[in-house]
C-alpha positions as CSV (number, residue, x, y, z in Angstrom):
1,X,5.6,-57.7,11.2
2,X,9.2,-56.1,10.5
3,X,10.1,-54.1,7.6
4,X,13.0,-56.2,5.6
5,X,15.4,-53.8,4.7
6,X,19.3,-54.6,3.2
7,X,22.2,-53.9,5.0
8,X,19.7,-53.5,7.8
9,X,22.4,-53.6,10.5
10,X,25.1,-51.3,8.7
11,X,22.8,-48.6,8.3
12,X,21.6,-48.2,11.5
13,X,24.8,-47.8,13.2
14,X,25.6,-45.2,10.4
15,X,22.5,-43.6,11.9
16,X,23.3,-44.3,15.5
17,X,26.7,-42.5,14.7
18,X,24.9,-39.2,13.5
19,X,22.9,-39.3,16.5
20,X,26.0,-39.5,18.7
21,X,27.9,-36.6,16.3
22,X,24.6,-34.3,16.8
23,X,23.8,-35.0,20.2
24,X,26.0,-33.2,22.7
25,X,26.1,-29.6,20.4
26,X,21.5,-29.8,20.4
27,X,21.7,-30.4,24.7
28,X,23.7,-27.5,24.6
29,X,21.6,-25.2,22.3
30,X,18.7,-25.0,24.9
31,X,19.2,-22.6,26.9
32,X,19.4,-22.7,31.0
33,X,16.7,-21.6,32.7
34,X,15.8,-22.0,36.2
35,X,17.4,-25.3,36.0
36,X,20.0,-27.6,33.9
37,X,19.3,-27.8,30.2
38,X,19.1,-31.5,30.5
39,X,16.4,-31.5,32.8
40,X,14.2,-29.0,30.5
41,X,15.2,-31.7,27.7
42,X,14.0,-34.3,29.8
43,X,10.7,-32.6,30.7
44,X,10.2,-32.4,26.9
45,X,10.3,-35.8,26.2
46,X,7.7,-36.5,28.3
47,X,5.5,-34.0,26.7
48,X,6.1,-35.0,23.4
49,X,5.6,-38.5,24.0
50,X,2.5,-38.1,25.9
51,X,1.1,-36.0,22.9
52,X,2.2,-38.2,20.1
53,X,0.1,-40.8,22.4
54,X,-2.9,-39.2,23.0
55,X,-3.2,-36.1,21.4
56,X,-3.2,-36.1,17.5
57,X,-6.8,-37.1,17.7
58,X,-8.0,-33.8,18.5
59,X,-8.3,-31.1,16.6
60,X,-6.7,-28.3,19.2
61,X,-3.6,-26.3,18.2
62,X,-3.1,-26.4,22.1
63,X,-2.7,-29.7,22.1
64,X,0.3,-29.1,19.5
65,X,4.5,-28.8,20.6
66,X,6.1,-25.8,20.1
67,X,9.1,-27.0,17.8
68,X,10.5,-23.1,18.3
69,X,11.4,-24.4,21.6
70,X,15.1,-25.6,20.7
71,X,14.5,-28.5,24.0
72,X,11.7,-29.7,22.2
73,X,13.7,-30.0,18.7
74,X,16.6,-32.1,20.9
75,X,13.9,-33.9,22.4
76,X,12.2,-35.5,19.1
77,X,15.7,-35.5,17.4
78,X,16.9,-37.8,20.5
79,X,13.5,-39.9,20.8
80,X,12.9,-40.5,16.6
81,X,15.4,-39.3,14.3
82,X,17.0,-42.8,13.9
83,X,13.8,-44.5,13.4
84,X,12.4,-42.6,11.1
85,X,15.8,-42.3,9.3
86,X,15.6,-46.4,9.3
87,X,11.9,-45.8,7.4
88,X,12.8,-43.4,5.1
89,X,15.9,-45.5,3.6
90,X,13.5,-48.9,4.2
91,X,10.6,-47.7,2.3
92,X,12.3,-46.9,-0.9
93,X,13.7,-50.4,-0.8
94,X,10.8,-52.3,-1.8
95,X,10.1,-51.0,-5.3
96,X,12.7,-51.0,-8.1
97,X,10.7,-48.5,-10.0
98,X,12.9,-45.5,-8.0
99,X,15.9,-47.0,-8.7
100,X,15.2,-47.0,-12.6
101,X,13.9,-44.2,-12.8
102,X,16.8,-42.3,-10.7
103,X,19.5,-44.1,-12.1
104,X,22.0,-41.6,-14.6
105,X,20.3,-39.0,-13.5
106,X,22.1,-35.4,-13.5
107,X,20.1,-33.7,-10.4
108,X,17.0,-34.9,-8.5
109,X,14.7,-32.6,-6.6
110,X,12.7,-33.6,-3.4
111,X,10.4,-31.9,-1.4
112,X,9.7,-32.9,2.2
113,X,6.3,-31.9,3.6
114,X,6.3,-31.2,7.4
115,X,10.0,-32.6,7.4
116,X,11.2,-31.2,11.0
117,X,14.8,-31.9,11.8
118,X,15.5,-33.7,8.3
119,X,15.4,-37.0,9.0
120,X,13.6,-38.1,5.0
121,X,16.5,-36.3,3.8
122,X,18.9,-38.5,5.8
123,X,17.3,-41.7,4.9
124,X,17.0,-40.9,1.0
125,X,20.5,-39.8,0.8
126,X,21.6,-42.8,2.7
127,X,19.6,-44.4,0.1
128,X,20.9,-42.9,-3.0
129,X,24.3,-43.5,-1.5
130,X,24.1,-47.2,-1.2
131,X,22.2,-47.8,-4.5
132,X,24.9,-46.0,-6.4
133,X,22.5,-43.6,-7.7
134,X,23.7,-40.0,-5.7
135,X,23.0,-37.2,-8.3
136,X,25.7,-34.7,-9.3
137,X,22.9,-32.0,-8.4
138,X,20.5,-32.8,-5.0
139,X,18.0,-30.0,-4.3
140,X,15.6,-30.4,-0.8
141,X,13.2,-27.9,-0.2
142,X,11.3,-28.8,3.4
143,X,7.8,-27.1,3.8
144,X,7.2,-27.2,7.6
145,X,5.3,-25.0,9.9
146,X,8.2,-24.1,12.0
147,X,11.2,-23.2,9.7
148,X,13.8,-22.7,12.8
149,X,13.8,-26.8,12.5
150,X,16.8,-25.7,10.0
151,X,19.0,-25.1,13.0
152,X,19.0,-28.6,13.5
153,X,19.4,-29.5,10.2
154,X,22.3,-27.6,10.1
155,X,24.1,-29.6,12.7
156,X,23.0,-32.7,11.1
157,X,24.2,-31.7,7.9
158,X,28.0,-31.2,9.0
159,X,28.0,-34.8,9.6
160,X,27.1,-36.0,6.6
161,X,29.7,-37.4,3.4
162,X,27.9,-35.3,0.7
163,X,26.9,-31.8,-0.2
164,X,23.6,-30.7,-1.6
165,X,21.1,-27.8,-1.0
166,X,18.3,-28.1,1.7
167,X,16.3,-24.8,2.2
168,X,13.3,-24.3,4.7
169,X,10.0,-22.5,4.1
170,X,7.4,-21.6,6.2
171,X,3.9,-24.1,5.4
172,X,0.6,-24.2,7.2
173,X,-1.4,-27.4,6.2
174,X,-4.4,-26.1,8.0
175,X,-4.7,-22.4,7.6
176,X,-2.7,-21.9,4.8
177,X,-4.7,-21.5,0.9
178,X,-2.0,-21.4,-1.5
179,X,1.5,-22.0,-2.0
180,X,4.4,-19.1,-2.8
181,X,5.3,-18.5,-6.2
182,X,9.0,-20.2,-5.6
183,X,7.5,-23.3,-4.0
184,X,5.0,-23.8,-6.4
185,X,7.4,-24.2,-9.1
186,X,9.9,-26.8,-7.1
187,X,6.7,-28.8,-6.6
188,X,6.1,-28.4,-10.3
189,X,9.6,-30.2,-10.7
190,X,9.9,-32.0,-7.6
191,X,10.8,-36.2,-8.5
192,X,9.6,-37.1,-4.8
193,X,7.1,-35.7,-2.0
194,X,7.9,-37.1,1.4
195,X,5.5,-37.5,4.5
196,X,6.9,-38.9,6.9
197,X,5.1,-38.4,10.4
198,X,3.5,-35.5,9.4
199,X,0.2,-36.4,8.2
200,X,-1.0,-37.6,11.0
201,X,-0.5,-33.8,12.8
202,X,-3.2,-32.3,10.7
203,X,-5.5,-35.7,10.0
204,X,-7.6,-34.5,12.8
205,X,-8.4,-31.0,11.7
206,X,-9.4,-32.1,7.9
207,X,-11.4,-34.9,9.7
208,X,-13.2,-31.9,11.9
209,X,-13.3,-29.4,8.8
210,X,-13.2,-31.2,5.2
211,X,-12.5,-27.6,3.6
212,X,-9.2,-27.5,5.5
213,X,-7.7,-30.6,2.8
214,X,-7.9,-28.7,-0.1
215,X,-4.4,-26.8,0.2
216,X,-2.2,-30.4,0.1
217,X,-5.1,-31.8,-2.3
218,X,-3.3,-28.4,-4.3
219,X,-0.1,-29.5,-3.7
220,X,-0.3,-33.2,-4.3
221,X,-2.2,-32.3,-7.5
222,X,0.6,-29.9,-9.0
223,X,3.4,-32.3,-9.4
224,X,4.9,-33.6,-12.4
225,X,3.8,-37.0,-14.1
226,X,5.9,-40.1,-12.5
227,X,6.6,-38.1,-9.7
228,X,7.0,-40.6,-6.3
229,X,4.9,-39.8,-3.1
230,X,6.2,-41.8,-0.2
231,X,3.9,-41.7,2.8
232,X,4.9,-42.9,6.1
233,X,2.6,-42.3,9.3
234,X,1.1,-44.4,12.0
235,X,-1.2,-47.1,11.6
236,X,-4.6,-46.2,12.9
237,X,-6.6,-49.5,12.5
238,X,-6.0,-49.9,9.2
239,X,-6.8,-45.8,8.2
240,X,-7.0,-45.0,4.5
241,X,-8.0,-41.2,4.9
242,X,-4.3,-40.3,3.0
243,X,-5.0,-42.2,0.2
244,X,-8.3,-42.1,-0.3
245,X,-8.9,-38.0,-0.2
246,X,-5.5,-37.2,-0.9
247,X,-3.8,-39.4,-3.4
248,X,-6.7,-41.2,-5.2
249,X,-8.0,-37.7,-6.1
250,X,-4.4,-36.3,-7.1
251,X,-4.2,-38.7,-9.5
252,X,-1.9,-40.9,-8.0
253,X,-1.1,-44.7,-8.5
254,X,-0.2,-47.3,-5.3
255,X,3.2,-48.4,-6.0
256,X,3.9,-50.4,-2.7
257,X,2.3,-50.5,1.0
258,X,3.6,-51.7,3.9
259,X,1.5,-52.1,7.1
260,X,3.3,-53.7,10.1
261,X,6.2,-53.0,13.0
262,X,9.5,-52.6,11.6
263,X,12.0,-52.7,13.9
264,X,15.8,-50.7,14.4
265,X,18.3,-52.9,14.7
266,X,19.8,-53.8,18.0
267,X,23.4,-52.1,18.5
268,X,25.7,-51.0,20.9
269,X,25.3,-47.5,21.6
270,X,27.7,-44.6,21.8
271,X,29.5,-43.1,25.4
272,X,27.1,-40.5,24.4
273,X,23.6,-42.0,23.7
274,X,24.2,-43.9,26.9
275,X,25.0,-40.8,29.0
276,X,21.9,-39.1,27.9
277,X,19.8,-41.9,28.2
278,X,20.8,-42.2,32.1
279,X,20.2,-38.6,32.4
280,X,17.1,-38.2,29.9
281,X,15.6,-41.3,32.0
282,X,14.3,-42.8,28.0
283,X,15.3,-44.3,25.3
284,X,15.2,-43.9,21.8
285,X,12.4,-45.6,19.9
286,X,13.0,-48.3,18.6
287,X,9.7,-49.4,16.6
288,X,6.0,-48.7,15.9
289,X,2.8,-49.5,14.1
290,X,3.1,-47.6,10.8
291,X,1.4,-47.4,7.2
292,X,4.0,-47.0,4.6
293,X,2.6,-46.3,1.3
294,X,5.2,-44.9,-1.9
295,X,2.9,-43.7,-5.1
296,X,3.6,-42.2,-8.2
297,X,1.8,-39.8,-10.0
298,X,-0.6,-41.3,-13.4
299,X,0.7,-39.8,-16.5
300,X,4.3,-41.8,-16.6
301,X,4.7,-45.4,-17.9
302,X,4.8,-48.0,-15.6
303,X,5.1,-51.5,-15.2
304,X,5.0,-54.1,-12.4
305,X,2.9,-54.4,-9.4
306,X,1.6,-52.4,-6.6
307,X,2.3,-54.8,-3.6
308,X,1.1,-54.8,-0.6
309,X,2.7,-56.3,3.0
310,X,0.6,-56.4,5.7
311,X,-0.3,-58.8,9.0
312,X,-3.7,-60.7,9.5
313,X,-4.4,-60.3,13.6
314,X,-2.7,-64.0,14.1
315,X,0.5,-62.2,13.0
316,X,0.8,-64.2,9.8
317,X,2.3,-62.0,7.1
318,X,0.1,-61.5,3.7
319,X,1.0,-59.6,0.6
320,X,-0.8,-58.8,-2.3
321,X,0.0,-57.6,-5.2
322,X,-2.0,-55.6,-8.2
323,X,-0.7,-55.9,-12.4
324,X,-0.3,-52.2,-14.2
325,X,0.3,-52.2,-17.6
326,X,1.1,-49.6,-19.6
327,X,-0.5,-48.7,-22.8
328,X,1.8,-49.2,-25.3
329,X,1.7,-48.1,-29.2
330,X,1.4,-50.6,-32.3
331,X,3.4,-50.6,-34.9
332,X,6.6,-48.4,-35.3
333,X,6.8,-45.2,-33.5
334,X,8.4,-42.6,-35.0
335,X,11.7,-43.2,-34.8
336,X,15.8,-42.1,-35.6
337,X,17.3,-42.5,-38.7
338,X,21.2,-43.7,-38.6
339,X,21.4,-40.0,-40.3
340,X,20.5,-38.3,-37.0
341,X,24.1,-39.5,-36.0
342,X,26.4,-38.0,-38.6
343,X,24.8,-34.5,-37.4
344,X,27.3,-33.2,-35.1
345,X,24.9,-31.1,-33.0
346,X,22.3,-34.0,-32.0
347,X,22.7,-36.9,-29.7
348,X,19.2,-38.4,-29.3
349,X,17.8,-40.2,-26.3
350,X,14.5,-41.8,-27.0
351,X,12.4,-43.0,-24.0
352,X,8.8,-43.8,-23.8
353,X,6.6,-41.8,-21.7
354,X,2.3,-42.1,-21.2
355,X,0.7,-38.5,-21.3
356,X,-3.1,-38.7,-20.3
357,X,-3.3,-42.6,-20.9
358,X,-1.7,-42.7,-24.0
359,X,2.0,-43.4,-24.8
360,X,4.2,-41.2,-26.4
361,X,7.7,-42.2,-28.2
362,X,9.9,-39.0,-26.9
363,X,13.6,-38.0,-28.2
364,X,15.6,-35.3,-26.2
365,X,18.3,-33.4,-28.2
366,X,21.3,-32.3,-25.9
367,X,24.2,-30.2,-26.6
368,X,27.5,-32.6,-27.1
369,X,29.7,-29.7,-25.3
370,X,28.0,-30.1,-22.0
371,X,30.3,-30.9,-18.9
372,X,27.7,-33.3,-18.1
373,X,28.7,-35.9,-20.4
374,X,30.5,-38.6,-20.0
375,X,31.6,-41.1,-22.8
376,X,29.4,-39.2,-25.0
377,X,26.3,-39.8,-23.5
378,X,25.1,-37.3,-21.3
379,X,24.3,-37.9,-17.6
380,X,20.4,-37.3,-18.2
381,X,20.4,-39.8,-21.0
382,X,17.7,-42.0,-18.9
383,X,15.6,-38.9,-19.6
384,X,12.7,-39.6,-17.2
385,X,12.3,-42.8,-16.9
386,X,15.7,-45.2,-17.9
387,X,14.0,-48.8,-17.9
388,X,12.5,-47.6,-21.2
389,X,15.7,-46.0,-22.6
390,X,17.8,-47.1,-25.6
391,X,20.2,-45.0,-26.8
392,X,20.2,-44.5,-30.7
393,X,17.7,-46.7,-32.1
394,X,18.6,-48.0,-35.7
395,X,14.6,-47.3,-36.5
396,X,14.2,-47.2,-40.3
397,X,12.5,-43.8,-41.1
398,X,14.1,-40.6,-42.9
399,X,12.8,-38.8,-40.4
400,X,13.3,-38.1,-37.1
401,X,11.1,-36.4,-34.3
402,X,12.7,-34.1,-31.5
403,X,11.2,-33.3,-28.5
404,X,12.3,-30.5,-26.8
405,X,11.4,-30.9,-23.2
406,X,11.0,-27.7,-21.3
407,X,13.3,-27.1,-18.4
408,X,12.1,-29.7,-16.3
409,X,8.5,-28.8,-16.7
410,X,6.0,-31.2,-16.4
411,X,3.2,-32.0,-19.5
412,X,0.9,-29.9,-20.3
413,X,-1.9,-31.5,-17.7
414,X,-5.8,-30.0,-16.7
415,X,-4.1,-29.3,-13.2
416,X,-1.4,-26.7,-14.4
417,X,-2.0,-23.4,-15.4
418,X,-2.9,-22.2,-18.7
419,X,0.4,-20.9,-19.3
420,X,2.2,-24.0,-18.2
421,X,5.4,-24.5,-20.9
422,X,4.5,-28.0,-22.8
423,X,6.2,-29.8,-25.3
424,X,7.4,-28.9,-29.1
425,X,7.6,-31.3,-31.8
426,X,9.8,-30.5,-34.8
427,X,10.0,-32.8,-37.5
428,X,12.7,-31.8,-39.0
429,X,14.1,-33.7,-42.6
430,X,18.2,-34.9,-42.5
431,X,17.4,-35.4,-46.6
432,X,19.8,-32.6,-48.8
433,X,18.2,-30.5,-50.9
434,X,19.2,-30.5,-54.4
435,X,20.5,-27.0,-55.5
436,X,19.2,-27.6,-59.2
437,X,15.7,-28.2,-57.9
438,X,12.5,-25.9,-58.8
439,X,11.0,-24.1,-56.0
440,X,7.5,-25.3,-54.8
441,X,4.8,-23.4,-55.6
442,X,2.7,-21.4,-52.9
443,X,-0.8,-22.9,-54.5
444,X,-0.4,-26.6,-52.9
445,X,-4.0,-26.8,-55.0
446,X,-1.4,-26.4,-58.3
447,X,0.4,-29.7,-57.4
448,X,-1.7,-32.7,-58.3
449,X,-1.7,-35.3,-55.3
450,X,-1.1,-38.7,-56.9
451,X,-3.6,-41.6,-55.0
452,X,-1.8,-43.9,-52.5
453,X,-1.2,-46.8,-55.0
454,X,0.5,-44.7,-57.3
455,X,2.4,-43.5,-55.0
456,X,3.7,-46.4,-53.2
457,X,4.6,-48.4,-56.7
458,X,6.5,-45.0,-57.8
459,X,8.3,-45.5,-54.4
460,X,9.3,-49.2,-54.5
461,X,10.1,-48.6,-57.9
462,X,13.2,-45.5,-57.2
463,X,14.0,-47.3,-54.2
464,X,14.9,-50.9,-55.9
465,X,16.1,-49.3,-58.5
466,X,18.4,-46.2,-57.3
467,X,18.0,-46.3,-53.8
468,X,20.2,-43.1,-53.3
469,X,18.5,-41.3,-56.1
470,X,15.9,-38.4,-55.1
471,X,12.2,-38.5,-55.1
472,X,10.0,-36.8,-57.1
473,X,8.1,-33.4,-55.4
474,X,4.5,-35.3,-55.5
475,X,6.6,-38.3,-53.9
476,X,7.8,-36.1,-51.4
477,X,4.6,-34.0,-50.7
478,X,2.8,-37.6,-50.0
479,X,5.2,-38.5,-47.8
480,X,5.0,-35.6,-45.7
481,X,1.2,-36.4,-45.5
482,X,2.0,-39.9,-44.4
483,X,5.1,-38.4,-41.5
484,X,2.2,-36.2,-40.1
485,X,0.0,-38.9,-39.8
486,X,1.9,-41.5,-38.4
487,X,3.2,-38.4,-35.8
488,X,-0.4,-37.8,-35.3
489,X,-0.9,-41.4,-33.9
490,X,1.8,-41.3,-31.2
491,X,1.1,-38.0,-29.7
492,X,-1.6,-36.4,-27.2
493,X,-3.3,-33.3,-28.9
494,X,-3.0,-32.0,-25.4
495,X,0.3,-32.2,-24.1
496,X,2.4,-31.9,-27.5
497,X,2.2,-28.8,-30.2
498,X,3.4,-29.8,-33.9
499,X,5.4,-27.1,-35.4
């Protein structure tokens, strides 16, 4: 079963190109030895290929490449980068959930889990690109247990139309216990993890030694809710182990799963690609049995399905398909008054976010004199999650509830630290205050509280009647009562503080 995937054709000859631009300059990074730097290139293919075959089953670092070995780097860049390029930008194709929830946004962060050369990073620009959706900001940090992989990055990254930051840090999914400081807090605020072909390296050690999954269990665990997982390794009879000690237990939702044979498009190949195939003696590949699975982490709203595509043995194609609903408050949440529009210093962007099971109406305030606006409305105005975004809603209320939403720090969740930042709820009143008006008294136990009946008939009264006239103090202190309640109902106890 092939992976359908737009534009199919276009893209992988943009991919074939980069190939062809990277190819000559990484043959001629390895050094000679006792013989031509293509022939030590060719020996490595064969080595690689043999152990991709039959080797990730053990559990022996011996059995492992040597990616400090700059033949073996041109090797697997020559053998799989455009494939698993062609995954990468496939994969995110098939749910429109990304898209929303990328769409207007001012930076993205990713962070690529044993991401060798770069080749996720190629795909989900490639992505971004054609959707429309490139960020004015585009951080990559790749976590991989051989950091020199950056030299080839490098070379790969000349040849590409836009500029963002990539940096490279040492990981050891098997012996390692705990992240560094720095990377823990990108993962904190990373939008998507990406593991592409890199799973599948270290299955057989947590297989041999449960113990040794708890460090990526870590990892998975500490990102930020409706942060995207995309997992892309080869199909092993149908293996769940990713998803069912991994994922499942970080608190993560299937959004879509593939399981089939996609296929790079046929193309005529470069002077270049040729020549080194005739002297390499192999090909690049061209397809293979994967397991393509994209998740997001629980704790953001969602909506849709979770499909999955997948062949029966008779080659028949079957998908199936999952409902997710999020919860969703009743009644009117608290909302923004038209007033919140003559203040010069607020321009409120409500969105609906899900903390712990239970939705929450948000509102971010941003500065008006930030370059990041455009028309007004600033480039972030889809806050986390667009498809729920409307901008200034005419809610009825003389109130209005701000959010102020740490610097891309996730909620407040079990699985961060104690003194994670969390968010701040103000309710702050847009009514004057009359200059002629007593001061309250300290003792609220002075001011009688009028009963509910009272109070609503005083209330319909002044507002038929003079409907810009003030309300009494009792009026006033009731209402306050009745703001905190209704706040009450629309926010988690645990993620949200009320000032």
């Amino acid at each position: 079963m092939d992976l359908h995937v737009p534009n199919a054709q276009a893209v992988s000859d943009y991919f074939r190109r980069i190939l062809t631009d990277i190819l000559e300059e990484l043959v001629n990074k390895v050094p000679d030895r006792y013989t031509s730097n293509t022939e030590i290139v060719k020996q490595s293919l064969r080595k690689i290929s043999n152990w991709y075959k039959n080797g990730l089953r053990f559990a022996n670092s011996d059995l492992r490449s040597d990616w400090n070995d700059p033949a073996n780097r041109c090797a697997y860049a020559f053998l799989y980068l455009m494939h698993h390029c062609y995954l990468v930008y496939g994969s995110l194709q098939y749910s429109d959930e990304v898209t929303r929830s990328w769409r207007n946004r001012s930076s993205l962060k990713v962070c690529s889990i044993g991401g060798g050369p770069g080749s996720d990073m190629v795909g989900l620009t490639t992505f971004l690109r054609n959707k429309g959706i490139f960020p004015p900001s585009l951080e990559c940090l790749v976590l991989d247990l051989y950091p020199n992989w950056k030299d080839t990055w490098d070379t790969i990254y000349t040849h590409l139309p836009e500029t963002f930051t990539v940096t490279y840090h040492r990981c050891d999914l098997v012996r390692d216990t705990r992240l560094h400081t720095r990377d823990l807090q990108f993962i904190k605020q990373a939008d998507i993890i990406t593991l592409s072909k890199s799973f599948s390296a270290v299955s057989a050690f947590y297989r041999a030694n449960h113990a040794k999954g708890a460090f990526l269990r870590d990892v998975l665990q500490q990102t930020k809710p409706g942060c995207f997982v995309l997992y892309i390794d080869n199909d092993c009879g149908g293996c769940t182990q990713f998803q069912r000690d991994f994922a499942s237990r970080a608190g993560m939702d299937l959004v879509f799963e593939f399981r089939g044979k996609p296929t790079f498009p046929k193309g005529a190949y470069s002077y270049t690609i040729r020549k080194y195939h005739n002297l390499f003696e192999f090909s690049p590949m061209r397809s293979c049995d994967v397991n393509i699975q994209l998740f997001r982490k629980k704790g953001a709203v969602q909506s849709g399905h979770a499909v999955r595509i997948e062949s029966n043995p008779t080659g028949q194609l079957r998908a199936k398909s999952s409902s997710k609903r999020a919860a969703v408050p009743q009644g009117p949440p608290v909302g923004i008054s038209s007033s919140s529009r003559s203040t010069p210093h607020h321009d409120v962007i409500s969105s609906y976010n899900s903390v712990h099971g239970i939705a929450v109406r948000n509102t971010v305030t941003s500065r008006p004199t930030s370059p990041h606006y455009s028309s007004g409305i600033p480039r972030a105005a889809s806050n986390v999650y667009p498809a729920y975004s409307t901008y200034n809603q005419p809610y009825s209320s003389h109130r209005t509830a701000t959010v102020e939403r740490p610097s891309l720090g996730s909620y407040r969740t079990p699985t961060t630290p104690a003194d994670s930042s969390h968010v701040n709820i103000s309710v702050i009143s847009h009514q004057p205050k009359r200059v002629d008006q007593a001061p309250k008294p300290s003792n609220s136990a002075l001011v009688p509280k009028p009963s509910k009946q009272t109070s609503n008939r005083q209330a319909s009264r002044v507002a038929n009647t003079y409907p810009n006239s003030y309300r009494s103090r009792d009026e006033r202190q009731h209402q306050d009562d009745e703001d905190e309640t209704t706040l009450s109902r629309y926010c988690c106890p645990q993620a949200c503080t009320i000032l």
